[in-house]
C-alpha positions in Angstrom: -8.2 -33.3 6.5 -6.3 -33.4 2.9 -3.1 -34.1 2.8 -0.2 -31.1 0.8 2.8 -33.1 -0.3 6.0 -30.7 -1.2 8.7 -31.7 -3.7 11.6 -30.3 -4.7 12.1 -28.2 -2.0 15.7 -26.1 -1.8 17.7 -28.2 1.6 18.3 -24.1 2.8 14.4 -23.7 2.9 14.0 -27.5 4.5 16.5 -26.1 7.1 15.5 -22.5 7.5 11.4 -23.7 8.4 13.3 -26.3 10.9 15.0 -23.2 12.4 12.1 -21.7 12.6 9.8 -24.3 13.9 12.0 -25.0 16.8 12.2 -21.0 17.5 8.3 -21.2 18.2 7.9 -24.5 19.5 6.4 -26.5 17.0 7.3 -29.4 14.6 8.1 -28.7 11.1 4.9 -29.4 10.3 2.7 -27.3 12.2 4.9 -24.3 11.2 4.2 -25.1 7.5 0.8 -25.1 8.3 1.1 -21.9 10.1 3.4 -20.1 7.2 1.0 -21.2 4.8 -2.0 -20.1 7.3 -0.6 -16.5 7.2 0.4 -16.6 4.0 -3.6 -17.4 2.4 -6.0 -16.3 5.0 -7.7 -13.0 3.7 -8.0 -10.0 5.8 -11.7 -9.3 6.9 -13.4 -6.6 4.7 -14.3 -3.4 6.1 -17.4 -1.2 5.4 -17.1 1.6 4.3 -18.0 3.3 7.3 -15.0 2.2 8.8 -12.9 2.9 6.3 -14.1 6.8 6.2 -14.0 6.5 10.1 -10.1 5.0 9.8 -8.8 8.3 8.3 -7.2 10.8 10.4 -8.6 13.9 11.5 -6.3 16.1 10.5 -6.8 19.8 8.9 -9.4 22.0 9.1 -12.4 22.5 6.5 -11.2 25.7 5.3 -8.1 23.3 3.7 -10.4 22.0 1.6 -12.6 24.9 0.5 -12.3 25.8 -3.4 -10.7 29.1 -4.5 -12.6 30.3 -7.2 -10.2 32.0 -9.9 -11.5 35.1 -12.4 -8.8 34.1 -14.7 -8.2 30.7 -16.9 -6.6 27.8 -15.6 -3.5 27.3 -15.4 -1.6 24.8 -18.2 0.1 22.1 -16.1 0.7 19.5 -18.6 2.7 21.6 -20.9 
C-alpha cells in the first residue's frame, strides 16, 4: 500500500486529529486514514428511478393542472 507523507502541518491540527483519534479509539494514523476515507469516497449513484421514487408525495394532481388564461400574460420581468 503507498505511502501519504504530510508536511507542514499547523501543531493545532497535529493536536486536534490526536484528540480525535483517541475519542474513537484509534492511533493518529488510522484516523487520518479514516478523515481522508470520508472525505474522498464518492457517494453511490442513484437511477433515476430512485431519484423520482425519493421525492415526497405530497399534493394532489389538481396542484399541478394548468389554468388556461383568455387574456395575455402577465409582464413579470418589468
Amino acid at each position: 500500500m503507498p505511502d501519504l507523507l504530510v508536511r507542514g502541518v499547523d501543531e493545532k491540527l497535529v493536536k486536534a486529529l490526536k484528540e480525535r483519534a483517541g475519542a474513537h479509539g484509534r492511533s493518529a494514523e488510522a484516523e487520518h486514514r479514516q478523515i481522508l476515507a470520508e472525505a474522498l469516497a464518492r457517494p453511490r449513484r442513484r437511477s433515476l428511478g430512485e431519484l423520482l421514487a425519493s421525492i415526497p408525495d405530497v399534493g394532489t394532481d389538481a396542484d399541478f393542472e394548468r389554468v388556461e388564461s383568455e387574456g395575455k400574460a402577465p409582464r413579470v420581468f418589468d
